[in-house]
TORPA-301115 format. One line per 4 residues: number of its first residue (from 1); for each residue x, y, z of N, C-alpha, C. Coordinates in steps of 0.001 Angstrom, whole numbers, plus 500000, padded with zeros to 6 digits. Each point is the difference from the previous one (the first is absolute). Layout:
<rs>
NUM) X/Y/Z/X/Y/Z/X/Y/Z; ...
</rs>
This chain:
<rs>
1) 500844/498800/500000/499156/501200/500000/500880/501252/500000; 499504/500911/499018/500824/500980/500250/500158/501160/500742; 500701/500500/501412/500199/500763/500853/499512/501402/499256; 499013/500736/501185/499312/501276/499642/501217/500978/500207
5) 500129/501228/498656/501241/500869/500068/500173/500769/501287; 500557/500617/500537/500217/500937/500818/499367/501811/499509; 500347/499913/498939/499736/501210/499522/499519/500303/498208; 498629/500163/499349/499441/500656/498463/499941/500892/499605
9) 499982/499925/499046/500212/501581/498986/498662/500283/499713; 499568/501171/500488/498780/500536/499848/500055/500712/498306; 498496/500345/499622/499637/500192/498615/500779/501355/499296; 500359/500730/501055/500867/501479/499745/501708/499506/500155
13) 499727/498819/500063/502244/499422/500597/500391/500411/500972; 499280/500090/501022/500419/500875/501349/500029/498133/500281; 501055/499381/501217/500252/498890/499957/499126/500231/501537; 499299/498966/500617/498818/499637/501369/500630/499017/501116
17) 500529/500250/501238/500188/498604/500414/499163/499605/499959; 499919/498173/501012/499586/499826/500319/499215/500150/501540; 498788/499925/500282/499393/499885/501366/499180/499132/500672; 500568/499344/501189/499480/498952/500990/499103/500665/500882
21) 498750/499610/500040/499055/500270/501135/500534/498800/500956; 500155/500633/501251/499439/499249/501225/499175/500079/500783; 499689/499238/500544/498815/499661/501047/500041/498887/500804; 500217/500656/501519/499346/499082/500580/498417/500306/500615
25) 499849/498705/499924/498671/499437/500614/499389/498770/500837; 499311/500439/500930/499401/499129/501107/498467/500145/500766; 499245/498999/499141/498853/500229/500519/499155/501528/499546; 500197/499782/498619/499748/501349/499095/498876/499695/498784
29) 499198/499068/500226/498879/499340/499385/499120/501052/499082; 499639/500927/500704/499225/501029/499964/500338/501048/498390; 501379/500076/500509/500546/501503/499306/500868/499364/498866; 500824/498748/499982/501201/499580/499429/500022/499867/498501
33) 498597/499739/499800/499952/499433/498402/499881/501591/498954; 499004/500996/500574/499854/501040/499884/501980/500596/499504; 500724/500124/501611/501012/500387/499719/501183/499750/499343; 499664/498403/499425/501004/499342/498891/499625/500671/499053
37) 498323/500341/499453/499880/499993/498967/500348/501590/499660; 499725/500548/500503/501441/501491/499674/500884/499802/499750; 500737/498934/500489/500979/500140/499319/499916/499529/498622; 499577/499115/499726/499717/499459/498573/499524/500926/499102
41) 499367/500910/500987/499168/501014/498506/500853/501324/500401; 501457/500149/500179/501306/500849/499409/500055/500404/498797; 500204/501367/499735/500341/500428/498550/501115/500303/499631; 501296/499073/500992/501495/500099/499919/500402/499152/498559
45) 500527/500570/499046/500379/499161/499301/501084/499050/499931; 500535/500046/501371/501698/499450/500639/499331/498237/500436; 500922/499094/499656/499872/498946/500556/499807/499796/501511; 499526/499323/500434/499255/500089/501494/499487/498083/500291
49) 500133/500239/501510/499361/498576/500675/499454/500703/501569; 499433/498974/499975/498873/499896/501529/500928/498898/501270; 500047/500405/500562/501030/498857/501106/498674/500011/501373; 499060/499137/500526/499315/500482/500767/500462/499031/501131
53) 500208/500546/501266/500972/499371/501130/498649/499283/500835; 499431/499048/500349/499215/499355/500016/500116/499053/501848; 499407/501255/500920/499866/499708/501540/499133/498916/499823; 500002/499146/501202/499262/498990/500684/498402/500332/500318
57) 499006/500202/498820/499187/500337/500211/498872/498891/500137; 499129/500844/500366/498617/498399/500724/498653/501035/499299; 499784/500956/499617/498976/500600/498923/499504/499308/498716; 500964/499312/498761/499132/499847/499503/501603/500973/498797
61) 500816/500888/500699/500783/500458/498966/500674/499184/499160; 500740/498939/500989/501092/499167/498876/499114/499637/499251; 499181/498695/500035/499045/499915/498737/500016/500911/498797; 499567/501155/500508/499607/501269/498943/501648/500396/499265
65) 500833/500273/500738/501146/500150/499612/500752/499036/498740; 499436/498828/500294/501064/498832/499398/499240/499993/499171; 498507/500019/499749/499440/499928/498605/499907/501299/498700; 500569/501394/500878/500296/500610/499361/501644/499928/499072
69) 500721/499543/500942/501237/499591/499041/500082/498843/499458; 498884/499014/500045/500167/499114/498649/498975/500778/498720; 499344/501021/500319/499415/500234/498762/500699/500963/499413; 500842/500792/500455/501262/501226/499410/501105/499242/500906
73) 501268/499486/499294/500942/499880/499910/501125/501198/500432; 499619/501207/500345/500513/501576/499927/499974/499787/501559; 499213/499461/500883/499807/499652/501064/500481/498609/500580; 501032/500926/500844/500427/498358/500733/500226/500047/502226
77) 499639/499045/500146/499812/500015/501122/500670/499355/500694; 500854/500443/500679/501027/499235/501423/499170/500278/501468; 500815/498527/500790/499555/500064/501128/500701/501304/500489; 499412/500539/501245/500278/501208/501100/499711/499088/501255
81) 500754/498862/500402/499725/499542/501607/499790/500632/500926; 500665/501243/500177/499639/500570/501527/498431/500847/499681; 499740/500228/498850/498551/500604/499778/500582/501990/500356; 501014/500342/500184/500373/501416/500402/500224/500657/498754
85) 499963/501101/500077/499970/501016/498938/501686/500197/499402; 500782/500468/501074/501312/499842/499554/500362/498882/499222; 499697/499131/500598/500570/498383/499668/499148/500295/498387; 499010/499741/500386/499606/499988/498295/500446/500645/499054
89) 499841/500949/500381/501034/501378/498739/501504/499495/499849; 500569/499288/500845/501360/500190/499979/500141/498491/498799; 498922/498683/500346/500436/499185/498891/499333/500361/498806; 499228/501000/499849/499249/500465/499201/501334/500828/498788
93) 500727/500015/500823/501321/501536/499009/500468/498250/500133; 500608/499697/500568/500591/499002/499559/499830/498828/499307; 498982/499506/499444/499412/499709/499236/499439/500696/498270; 500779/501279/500104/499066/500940/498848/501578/500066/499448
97) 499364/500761/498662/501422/499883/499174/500544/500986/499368; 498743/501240/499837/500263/501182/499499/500556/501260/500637; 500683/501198/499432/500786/500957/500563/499074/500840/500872; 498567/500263/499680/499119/500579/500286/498964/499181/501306
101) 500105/500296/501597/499254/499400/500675/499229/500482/500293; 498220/499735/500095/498691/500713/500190/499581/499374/501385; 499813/500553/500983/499740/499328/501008/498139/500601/499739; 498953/498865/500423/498860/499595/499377/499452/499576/501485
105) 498701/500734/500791/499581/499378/500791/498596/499336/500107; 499628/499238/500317/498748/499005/499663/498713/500708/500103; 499998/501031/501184/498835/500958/499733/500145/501142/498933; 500734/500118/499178/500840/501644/499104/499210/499161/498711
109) 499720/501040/499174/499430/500160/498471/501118/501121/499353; 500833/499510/499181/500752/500898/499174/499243/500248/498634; 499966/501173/500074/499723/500861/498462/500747/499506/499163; 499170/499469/498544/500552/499580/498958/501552/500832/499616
113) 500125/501431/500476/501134/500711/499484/501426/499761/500973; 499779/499457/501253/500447/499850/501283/501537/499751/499282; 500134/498808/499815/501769/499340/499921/500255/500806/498406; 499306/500868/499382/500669/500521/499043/500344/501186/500177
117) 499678/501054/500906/499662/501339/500717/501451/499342/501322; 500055/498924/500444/500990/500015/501122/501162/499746/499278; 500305/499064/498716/501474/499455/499412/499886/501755/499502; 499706/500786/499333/500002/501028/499196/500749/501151/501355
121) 499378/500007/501165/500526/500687/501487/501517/499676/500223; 500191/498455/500076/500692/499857/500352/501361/500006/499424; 500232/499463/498288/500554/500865/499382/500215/501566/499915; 499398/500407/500046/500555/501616/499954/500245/500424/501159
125) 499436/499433/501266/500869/500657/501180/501176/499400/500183; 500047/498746/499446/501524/499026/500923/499680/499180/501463; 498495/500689/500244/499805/499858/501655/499917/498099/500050; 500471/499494/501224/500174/498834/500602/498408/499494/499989
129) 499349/500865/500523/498470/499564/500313/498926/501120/499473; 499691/499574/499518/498531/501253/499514/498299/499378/500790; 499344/500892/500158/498436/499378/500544/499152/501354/499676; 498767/499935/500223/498843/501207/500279/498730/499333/501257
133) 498993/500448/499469/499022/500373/500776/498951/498668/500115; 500248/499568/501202/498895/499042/500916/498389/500469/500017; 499351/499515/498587/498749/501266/500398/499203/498574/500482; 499853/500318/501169/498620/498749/500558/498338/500261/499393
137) 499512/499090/499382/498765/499767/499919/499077/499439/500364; 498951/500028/501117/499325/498882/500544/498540/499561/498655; 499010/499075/500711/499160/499518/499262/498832/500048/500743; 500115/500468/501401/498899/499553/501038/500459/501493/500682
141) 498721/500659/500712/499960/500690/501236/501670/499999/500420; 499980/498522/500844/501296/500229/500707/501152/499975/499526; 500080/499313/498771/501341/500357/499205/499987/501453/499909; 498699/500329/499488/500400/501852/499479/500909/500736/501145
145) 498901/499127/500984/500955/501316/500999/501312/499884/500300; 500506/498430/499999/501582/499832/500291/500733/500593/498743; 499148/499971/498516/501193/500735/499019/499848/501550/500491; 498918/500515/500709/500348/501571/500108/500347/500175/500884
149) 500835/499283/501107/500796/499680/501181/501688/500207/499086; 500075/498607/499221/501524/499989/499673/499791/501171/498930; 499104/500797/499495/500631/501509/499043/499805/501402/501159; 499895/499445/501119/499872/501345/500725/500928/500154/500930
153) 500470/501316/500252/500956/500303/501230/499452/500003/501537; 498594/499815/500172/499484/499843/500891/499943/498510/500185; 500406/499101/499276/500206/498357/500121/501074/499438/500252; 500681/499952/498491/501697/499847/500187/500838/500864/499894
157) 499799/501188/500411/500463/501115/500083/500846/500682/499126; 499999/499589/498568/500260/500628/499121/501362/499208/499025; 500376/500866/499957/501154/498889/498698/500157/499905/498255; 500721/500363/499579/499529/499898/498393/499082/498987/499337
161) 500990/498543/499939/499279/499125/500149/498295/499366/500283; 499691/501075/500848/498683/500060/500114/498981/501346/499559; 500780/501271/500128/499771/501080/499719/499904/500590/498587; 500928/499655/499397/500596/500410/498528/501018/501066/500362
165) 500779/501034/499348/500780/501116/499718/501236/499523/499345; 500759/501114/499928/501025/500060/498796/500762/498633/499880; 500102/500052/499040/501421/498847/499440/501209/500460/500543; 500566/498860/499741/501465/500177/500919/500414/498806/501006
169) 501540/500367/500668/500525/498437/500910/498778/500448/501282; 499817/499302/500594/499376/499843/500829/500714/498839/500943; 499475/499711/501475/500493/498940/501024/499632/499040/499529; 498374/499634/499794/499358/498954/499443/499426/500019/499377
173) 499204/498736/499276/499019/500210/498899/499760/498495/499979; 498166/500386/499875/499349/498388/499762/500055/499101/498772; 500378/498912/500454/500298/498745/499609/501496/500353/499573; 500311/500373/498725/500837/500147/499477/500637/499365/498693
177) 500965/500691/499170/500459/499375/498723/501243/500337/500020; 500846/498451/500030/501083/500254/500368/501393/499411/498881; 500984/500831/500209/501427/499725/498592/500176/499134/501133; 500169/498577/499187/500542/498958/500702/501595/499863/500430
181) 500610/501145/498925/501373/499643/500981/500326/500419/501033; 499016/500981/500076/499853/501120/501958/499875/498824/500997; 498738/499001/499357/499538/499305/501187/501698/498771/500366; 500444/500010/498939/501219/498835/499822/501249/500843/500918
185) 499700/501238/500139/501494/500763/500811/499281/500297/501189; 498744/499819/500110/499432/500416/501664/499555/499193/500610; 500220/498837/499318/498828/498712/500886/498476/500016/499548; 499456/499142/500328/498268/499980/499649/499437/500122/501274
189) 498916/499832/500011/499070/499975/501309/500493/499752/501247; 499797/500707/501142/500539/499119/501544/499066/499002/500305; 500046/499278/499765/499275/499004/500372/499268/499883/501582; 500900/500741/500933/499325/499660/501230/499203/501050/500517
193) 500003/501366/498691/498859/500707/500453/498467/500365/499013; 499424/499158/500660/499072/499191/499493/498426/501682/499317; 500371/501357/500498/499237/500296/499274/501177/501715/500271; 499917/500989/498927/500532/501148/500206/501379/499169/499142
197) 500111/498884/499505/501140/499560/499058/500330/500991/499076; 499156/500533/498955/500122/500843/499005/500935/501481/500353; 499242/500332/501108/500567/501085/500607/501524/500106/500565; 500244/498480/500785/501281/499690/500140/501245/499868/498999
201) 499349/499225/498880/500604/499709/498717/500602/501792/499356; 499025/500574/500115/500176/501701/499391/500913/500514/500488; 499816/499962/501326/501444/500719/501007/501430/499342/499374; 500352/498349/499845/500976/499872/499688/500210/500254/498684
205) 498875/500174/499108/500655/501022/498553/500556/501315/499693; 499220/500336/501402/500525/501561/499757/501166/500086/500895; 500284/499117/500925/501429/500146/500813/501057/499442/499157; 499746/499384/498642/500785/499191/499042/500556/501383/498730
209) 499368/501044/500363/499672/501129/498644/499122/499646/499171; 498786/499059/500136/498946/500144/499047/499249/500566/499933; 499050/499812/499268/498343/501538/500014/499382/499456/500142; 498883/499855/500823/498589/499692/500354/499729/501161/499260
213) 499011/499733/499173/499207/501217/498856/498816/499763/499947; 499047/501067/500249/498087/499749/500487/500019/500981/498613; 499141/499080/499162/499082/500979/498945/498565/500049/500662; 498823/500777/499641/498800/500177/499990/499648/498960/498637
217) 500630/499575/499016/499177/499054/498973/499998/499502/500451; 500413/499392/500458/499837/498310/500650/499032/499721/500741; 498329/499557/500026/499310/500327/500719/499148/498495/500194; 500425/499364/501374/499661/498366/500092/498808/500406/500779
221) 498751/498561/499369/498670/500220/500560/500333/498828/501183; 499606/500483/501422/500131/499187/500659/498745/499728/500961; 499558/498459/499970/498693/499745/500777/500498/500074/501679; 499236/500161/500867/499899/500277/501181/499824/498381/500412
225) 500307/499829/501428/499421/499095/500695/498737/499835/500107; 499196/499183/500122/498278/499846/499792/499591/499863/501362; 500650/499548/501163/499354/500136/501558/500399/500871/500934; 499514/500096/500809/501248/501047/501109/500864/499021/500657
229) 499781/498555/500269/500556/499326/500846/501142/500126/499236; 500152/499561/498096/501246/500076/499425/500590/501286/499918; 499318/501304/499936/500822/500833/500089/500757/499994/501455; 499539/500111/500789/500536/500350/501274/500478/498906/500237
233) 501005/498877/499577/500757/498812/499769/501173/500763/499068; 499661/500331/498644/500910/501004/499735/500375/501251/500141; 499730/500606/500753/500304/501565/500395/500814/499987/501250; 499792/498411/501078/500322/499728/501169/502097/499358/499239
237) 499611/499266/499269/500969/499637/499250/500890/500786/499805; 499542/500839/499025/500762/501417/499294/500920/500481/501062; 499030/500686/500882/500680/500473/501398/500718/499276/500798; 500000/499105/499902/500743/499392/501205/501319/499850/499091
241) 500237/499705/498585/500958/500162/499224/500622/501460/499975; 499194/500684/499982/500963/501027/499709/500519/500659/501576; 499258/499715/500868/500581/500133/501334/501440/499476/500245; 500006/498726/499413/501384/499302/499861/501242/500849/498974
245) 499410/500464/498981/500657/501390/499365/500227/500691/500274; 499403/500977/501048/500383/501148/500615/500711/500295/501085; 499772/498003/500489/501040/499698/500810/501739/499824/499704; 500068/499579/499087/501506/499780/498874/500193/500806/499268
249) 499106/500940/499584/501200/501133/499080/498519/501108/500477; 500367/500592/500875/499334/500673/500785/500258/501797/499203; 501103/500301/499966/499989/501630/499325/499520/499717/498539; 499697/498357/499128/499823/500274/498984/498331/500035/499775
253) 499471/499603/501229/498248/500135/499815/499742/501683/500325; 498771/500314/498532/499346/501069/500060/499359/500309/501374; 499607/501326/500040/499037/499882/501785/498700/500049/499483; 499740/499394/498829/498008/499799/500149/500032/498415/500346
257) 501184/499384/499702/499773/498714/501158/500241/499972/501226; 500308/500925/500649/499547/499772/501259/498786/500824/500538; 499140/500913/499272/498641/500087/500144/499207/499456/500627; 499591/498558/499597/498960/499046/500623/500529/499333/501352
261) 501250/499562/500392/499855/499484/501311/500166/501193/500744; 500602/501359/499573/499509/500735/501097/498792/500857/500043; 499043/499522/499196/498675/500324/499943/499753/499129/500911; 499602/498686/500037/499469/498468/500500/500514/500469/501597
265) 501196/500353/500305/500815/500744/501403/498766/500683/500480; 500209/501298/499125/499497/500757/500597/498498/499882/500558; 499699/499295/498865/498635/499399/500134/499244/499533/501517; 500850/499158/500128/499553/498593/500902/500403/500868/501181
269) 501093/500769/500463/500722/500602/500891/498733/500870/500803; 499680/500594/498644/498730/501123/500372/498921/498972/500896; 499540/499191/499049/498726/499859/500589/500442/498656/501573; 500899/499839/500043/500485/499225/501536/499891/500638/501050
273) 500897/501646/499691/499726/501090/500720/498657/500390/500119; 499304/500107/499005/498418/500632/500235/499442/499080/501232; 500005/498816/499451/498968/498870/501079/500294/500067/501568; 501643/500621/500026/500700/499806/501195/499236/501624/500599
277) 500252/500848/499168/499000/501298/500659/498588/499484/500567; 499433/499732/498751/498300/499819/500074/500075/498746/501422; 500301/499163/500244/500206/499627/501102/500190/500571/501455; 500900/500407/499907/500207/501447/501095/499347/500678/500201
281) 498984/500884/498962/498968/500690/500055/498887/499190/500705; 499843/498913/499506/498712/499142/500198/500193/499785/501655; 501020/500408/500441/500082/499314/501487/500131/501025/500755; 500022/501033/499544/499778/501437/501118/501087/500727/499126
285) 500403/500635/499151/500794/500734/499584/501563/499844/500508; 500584/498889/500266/500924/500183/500497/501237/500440/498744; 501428/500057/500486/500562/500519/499610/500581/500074/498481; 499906/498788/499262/499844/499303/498780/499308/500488/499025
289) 498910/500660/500335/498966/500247/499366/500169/500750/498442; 501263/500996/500410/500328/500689/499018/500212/499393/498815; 500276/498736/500038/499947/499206/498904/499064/499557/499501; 499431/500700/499922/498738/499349/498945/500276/500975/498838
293) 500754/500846/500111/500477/500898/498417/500339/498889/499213; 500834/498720/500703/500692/499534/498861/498931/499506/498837; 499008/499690/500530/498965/499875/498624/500081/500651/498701; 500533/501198/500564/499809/500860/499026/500882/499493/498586
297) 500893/499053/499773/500631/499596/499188/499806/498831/499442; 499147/499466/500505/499092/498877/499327/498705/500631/499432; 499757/501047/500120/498777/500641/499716/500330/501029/498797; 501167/500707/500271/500382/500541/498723/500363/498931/498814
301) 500335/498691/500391/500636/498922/499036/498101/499747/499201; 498825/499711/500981/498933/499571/499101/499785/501273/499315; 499919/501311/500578/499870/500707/499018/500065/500260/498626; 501630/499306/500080/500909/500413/498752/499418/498753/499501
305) 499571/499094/500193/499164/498793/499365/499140/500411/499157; 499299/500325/500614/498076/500750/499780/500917/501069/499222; 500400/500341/499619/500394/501313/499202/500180/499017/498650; 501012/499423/499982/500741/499309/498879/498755/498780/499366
309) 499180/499458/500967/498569/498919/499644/498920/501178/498913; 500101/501358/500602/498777/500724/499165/500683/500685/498675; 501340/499783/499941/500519/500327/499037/500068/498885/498378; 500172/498665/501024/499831/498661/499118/498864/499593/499681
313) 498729/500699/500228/498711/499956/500120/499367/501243/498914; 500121/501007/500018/500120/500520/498924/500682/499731/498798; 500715/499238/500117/501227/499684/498763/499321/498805/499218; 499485/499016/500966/500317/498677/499547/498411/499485/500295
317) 499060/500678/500461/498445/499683/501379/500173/499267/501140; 498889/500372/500243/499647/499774/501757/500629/498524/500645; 499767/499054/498865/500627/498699/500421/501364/499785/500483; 500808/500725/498539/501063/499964/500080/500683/501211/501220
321) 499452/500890/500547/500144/500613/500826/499609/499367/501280; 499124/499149/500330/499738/499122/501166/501281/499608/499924; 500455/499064/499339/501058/499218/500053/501072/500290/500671; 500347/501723/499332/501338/500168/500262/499754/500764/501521
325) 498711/500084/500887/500644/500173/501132/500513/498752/500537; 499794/498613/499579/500900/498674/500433/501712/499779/499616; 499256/500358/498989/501768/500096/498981/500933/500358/500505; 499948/501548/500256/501359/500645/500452/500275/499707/501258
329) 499213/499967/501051/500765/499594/501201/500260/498683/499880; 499625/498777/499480/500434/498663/500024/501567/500319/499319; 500755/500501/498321/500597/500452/499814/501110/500456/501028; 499359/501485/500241/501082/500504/501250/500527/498969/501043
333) 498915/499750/500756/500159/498752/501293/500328/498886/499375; 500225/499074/499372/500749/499006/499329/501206/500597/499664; 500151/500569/498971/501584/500455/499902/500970/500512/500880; 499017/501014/500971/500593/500528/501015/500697/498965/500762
337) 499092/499195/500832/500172/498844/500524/501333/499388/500212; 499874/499320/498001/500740/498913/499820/501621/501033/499645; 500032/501361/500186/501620/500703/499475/500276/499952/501814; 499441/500532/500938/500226/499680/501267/500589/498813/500513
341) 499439/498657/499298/500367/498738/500709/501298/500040/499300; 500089/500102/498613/500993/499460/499180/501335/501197/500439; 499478/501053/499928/501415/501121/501053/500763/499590/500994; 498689/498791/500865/500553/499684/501502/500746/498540/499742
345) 500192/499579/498871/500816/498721/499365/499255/498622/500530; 499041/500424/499492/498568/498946/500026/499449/499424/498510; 500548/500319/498979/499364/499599/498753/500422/498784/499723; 501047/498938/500104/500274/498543/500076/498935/499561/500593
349) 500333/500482/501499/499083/499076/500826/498400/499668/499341; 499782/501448/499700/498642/500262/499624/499545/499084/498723; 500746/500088/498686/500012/499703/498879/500472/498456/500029; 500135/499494/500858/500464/498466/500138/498445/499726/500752
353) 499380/500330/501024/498813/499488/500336/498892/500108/498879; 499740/501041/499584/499089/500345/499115/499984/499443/498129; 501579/499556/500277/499813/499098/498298/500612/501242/499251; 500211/501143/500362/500185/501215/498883/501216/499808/499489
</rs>
């Protein structure tokens, strides 16, 4: 059989590498077939393959997976034993063959223009890594409100990536498209940090002299979690990962990550103090009492709720505005949470009980 080129000559003689999508996936039943098939319907004229890294799933995915790569050949599927995201991506590049790496996630829909708009970036900047804009889309009430959670600064508090603005290097950028010989002089994935990898991976490109480069074309449709139990499973995740980040390269985290656990602080602090007043009060005014101000910071926190719910409610209706008074504090308080535990060098422990 004859080996797919590395790199074609497009219809003008401008010569195309080639580009490898990866993906891992686990227990992605739902979204997976959808997000292969973007890739298939690419308007890159560069030779290209599908490598899909294939976790220990009990859904109903492998099935779906394996019968999609016997019917396209463009698609091929290796085991991913540990079922982790690093791990997958990492036999995923190692397994792929082209100069051009697309990192591809099981909930993401790439625009037909996607890998031709990123090889076209990445050529003309030189940059190591190029990405754009995470635009979340839900399908239900509560999806809506978690995608107008991850595009708002009142959610994830802002970020290109989620925001849009100028082109240019940037720290990070979602998913990513990467010159494989960057990844060959910096290493691939850390494997043992199981979420905030991407972000880690970026730092050692740019401590290497590479460019992390955020365009605004680049614009991935991404589905939301469908329950709160799974979001707040991943947001608890997230955080407790990047807690472990801010723990190890501490001057290199932005300060809108540390936002939420000292929101969740301040939070809980307040209203411990309040109960400890209102108590005091309740028993003759004794000396304590004065604390019942601390409410006041759990009370300004629902506020800013009810502010940001009637805003997503006008935007999106009443449903989707119900929602997001659940949304954002599950959000906040999950992430918050889990960057607290993982700061206090709790994310092993944690991520070994829980399977993460």
């Amino acid at each position: 059989m004859t080996q797919p080129r590395d790199e074609t000559e497009a219809p003008h003689g401008e010569v195309l590498p080639g580009v490898s999508y990866v993906m891992p996936v686990l227990n992605e039943v739902t979204h997976v077939e959808a997000a292969i098939a973007s890739l298939l319907d690419q308007d890159y004229r560069g030779p290209f393959d599908v490598i899909v890294a294939l976790g220990p799933s009990i859904d109903g995915t492998t099935e779906l997976v394996e019968r999609l790569s016997r019917v396209d050949r463009r698609i091929r599927v290796i085991d991913n034993p540990t079922g982790s995201t690093p791990s997958g991506l990492n036999v995923a590049i190692e397994a792929s063959q082209h100069p051009i790496v697309i990192r591809v996630d099981a909930h993401s829909l790439l625009p037909r223009d996607y890998a031709r708009t990123a090889v076209e970036t990445i050529l003309r900047t030189k940059a190591a890594n190029v990405g754009g804009i995470m635009k979340a889309e839900g399908t239900t009430p509560f999806e809506s409100a978690v995608a107008l959670a991850y595009g708002s600064k009142a959610g994830l508090g802002g970020g290109a990536h989620h925001l849009g603005g100028e082109e240019g290097p940037a720290e990070t950028v979602y998913l990513g498209v990467f010159d494989r010989s960057w990844l060959s002089r910096v290493g691939l994935f850390n494997e043992d940090i199981r979420r905030g990898q991407d972000w880690e991976l970026n730092r050692r490109l740019r401590a290497a002299g590479g460019v992390v480069w955020f365009t605004p074309k680049l614009v991935v449709v991404y589905r939301p979690r469908p329950s709160l139990e799974r979001l707040a499973r991943q947001f608890f995740s997230t955080g407790l990962w990047r807690g472990e980040l801010a723990r190890r390269f501490f001057s290199a985290n932005a300060l809108r990550y540390f936002v939420p656990p000292v929101m969740v602080t301040a939070a809980v602090l307040g209203f411990v103090l309040g109960v400890v007043g209102l108590v005091s009060a309740l028993a003759g005014g004794g000396p304590a009492s004065w604390l019942l101000v601390g409410f006041v910071v759990p009370a300004v926190y629902l506020l800013f709720v009810a502010v940001a719910a009637l805003g997503a409610a006008r935007k999106e209706g009443a449903p989707t505005g119900v929602w997001f008074l659940v949304v954002l504090p599950c959000i906040h308080f999950s992430w918050g949470l889990g960057f607290i535990l993982g700061f206090l060098k709790l994310t092993k422990n944690i991520a070994a009980h829980t399977g993460r």
